[in-house]
C-alpha positions in Angstrom: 163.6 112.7 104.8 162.0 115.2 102.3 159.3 112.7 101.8 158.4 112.2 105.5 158.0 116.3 106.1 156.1 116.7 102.5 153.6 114.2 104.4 153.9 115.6 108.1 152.8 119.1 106.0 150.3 117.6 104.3 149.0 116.4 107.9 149.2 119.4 109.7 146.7 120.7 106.9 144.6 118.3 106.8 144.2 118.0 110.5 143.3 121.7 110.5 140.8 121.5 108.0 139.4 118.4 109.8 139.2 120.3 113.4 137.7 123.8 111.5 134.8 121.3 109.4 134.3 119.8 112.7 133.4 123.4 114.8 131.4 124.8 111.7 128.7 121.7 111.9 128.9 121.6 115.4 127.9 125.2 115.5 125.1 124.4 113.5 123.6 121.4 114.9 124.0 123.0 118.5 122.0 125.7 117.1 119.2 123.4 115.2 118.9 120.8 118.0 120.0 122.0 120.7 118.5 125.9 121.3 115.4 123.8 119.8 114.6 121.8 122.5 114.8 124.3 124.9 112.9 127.1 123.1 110.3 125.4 121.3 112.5 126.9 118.0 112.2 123.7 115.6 108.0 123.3 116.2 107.2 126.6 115.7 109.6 127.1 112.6 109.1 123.8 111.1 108.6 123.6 106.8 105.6 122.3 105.5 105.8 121.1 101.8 103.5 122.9 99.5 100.5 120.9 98.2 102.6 121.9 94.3 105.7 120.2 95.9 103.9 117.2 97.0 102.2 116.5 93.1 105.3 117.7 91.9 107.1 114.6 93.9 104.3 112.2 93.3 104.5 112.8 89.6 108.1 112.2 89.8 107.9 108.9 92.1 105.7 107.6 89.9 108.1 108.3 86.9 110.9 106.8 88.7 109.2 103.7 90.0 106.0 103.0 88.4 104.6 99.7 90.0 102.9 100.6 92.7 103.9 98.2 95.1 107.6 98.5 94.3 106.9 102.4 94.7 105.7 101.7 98.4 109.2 99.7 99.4 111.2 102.9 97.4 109.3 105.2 99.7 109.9 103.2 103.0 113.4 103.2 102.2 114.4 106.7 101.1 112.1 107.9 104.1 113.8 105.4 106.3 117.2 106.8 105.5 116.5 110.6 106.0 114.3 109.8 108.9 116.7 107.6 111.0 120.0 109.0 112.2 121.4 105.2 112.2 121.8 104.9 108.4 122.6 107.9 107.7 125.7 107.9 110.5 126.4 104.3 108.8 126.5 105.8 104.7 128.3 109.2 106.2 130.9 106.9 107.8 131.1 105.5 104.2 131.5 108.4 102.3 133.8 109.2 104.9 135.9 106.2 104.2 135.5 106.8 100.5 136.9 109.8 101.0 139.9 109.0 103.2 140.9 106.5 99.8 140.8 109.3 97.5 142.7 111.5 99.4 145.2 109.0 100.2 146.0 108.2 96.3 146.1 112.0 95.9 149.1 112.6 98.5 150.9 109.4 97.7 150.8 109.0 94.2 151.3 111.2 91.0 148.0 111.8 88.8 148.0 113.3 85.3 145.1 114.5 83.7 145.9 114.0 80.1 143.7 114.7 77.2 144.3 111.7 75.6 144.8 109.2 78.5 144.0 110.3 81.8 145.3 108.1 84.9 143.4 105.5 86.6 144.0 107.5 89.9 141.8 109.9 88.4 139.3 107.8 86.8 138.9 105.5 90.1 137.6 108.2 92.3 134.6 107.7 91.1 134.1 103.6 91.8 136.1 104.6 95.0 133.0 106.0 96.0 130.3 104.7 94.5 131.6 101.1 95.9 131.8 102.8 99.6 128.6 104.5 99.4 126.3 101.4 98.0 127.8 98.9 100.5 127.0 101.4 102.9 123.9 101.6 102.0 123.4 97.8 102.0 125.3 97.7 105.3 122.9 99.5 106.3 119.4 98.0 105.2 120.0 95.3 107.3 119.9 96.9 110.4 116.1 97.6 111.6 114.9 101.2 112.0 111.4 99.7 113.7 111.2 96.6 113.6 107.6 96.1 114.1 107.0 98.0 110.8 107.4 94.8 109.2 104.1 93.4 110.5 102.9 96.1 107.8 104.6 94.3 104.8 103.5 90.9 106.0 99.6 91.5 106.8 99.6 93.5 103.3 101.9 93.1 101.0 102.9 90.3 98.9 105.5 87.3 99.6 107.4 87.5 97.3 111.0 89.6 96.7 110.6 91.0 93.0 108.8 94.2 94.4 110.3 94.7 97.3 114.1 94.3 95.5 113.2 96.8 92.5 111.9 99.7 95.1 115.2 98.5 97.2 117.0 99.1 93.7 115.6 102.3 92.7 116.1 103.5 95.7 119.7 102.8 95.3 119.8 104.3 92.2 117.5 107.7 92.3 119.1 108.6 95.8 122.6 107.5 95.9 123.9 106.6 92.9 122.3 109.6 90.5 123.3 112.4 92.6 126.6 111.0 93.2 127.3 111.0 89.7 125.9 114.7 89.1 127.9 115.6 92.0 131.1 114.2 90.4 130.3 115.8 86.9 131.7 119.4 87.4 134.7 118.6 88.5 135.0 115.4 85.9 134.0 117.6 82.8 137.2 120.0 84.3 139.6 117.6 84.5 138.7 115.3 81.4 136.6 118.0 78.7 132.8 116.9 78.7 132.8 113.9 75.9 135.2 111.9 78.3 133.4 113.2 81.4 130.0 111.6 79.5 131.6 108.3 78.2 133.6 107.9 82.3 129.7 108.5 83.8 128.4 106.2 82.1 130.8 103.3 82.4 130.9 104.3 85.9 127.0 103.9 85.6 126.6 100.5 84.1 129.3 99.1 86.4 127.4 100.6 89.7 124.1 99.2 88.2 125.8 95.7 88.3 127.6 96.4 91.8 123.8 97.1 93.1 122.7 93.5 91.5 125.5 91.7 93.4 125.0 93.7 96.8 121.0 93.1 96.9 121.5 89.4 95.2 121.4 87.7 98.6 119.1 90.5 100.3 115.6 88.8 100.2 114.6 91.6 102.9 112.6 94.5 103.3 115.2 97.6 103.7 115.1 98.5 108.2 112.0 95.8 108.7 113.8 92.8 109.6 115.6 91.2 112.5 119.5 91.5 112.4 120.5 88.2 112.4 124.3 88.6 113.5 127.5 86.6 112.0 125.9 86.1 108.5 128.4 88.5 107.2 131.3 85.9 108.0 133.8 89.2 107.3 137.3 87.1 108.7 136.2 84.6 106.2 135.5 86.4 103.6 137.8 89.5 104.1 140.1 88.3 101.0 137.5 88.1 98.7 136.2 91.4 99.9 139.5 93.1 99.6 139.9 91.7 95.9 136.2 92.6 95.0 137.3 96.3 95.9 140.3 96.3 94.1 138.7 94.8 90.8 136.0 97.8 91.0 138.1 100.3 92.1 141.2 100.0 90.5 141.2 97.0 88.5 138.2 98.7 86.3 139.8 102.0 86.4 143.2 101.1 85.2 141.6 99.1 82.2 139.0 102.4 81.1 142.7 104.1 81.3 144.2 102.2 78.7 140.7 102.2 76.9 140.7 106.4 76.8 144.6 105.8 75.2 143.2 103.8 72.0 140.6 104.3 70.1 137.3 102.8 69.6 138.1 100.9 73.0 136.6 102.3 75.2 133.2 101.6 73.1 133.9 98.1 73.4 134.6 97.8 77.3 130.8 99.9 77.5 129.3 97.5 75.5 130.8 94.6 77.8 129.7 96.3 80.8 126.1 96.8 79.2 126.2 93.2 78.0 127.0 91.5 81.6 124.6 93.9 83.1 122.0 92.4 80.6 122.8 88.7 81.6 123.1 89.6 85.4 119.0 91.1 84.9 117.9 88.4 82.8 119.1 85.9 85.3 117.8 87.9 88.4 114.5 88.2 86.8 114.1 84.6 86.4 115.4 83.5 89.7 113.5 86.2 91.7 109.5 85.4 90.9 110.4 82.1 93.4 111.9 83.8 96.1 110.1 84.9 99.2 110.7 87.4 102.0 112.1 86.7 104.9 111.3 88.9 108.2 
């Protein structure tokens, strides 16, 4: 049928893109790792940060997260992730996945990009992957790096969860869930003219911000410093409530900012509910979380 060779097409392209991505980085990790070991390459050429970089990054940690025992689990965890090659080959195989979605719903359905009203397809590429790369992320956390870094946390630092959960959170945030967004923002201002771009940011802010809340909510961990404790995710159980949780933030959410965009003055309101619930979800959090205690 016309459909089935518009798709075969489509696959044949894609497959070569996939195979000429996949020779490009191997050429270049072959050529960083590899010719490395054997020639001493990456000792003698490795980059020291500047003493001005490293002020210029303290001033700005301290900005971002300014207890300083929260700061030291933000730290832990951000260095965790670009030091360890298992969480970062867990959130690539995310992005990955968030990826695969998105281009999926571009082949099989028909977006429009209207000034006015643009589509939910377009609008949910953005909780596409925001959803895949913060449960990535979490998916991640509770898999230990070294495990014997937690003897750290419990000769030093304190019992309880509320510092250890707002470092988890900004780390979240400052490294994932910022740079995603400014990532997205070209191509979002392109498609949707920069006052839409703004107002679609920032809902897709506020609703991330309460996605992070319910992914840490049951996290009372330090980030790669505790023992994986195996079947407490209970996925066959819970796989329908998973699926619907995906479809309520990806789709769900992005059909109802579509018909939002097409009226006016709606869209304000469905911000100021998202903003509202995120309130309630923090006041509730902070009054739950001076009791809880870490668990190792």
């Amino acid at each position: 049928s016309p459909s089935a060779r518009l798709l075969a097409g489509r696959a044949q392209t894609g497959l070569w893109l996939a195979a000429a991505v996949t020779i490009i980085c191997y050429a270049g990790a072959y050529r960083r790792h590899a010719a490395g070991a054997m020639l001493g390459w990456a000792s003698r050429h490795s980059r020291d940060v500047g003493p001005g970089a490293r002020r210029l990054g303290a001033r700005a940690l301290r900005i971002i997260v300014p207890d300083g025992v929260a700061r030291v689990y933000f730290a832990f965890t951000v260095k965790t992730i670009v030091r360890s090659s298992r969480p970062r080959l867990m959130i690539g195989a995310a992005v990955g996945a968030a990826l695969a979605f998105v281009l999926a719903g571009s082949t099989t359905g028909s977006a429009t990009v209207a000034v006015s009203r643009p589509s939910a397809q377009i609008l949910s590429i953005q909780f596409i992957l925001a959803i895949f790369l913060l449960t990535g992320a979490r998916l991640a956390f509770a898999f230990p790096s070294v495990l014997p870094a937690n003897w750290v946390f419990r000769f030093h630092g304190p019992e309880t969860v509320a510092s250890c959960a707002a470092g988890t959170r900004r780390a979240l945030v400052a490294c994932g869930l910022v740079p995603l967004l400014l990532l997205l923002s070209p191509l979002q201002v392109l498609l949707l003219g920069w006052r839409m771009a703004a107002i679609h940011a920032l809902c897709g802010l506020v609703a991330s911000l309460v996605l992070v809340e319910a992914l840490l909510a049951n996290f009372p961990k330090v980030p790669f410093a505790a023992a994986y404790v195996p079947g407490r995710a209970m996925i066959r159980s819970r796989l329908t409530f998973y699926f619907m949780a995906f479809q309520g933030f990806a789709y769900v959410l992005a059909q109802l900012e579509s018909v939002a965009f097409g009226r006016p003055g709606w869209i304000y309101v469905m911000l100021a509910c998202l903003v509202s619930g995120y309130a309630l979800i923090v006041f509730r959090r902070r009054a739950q979380m001076d009791q809880a205690r870490l668990v190792y």
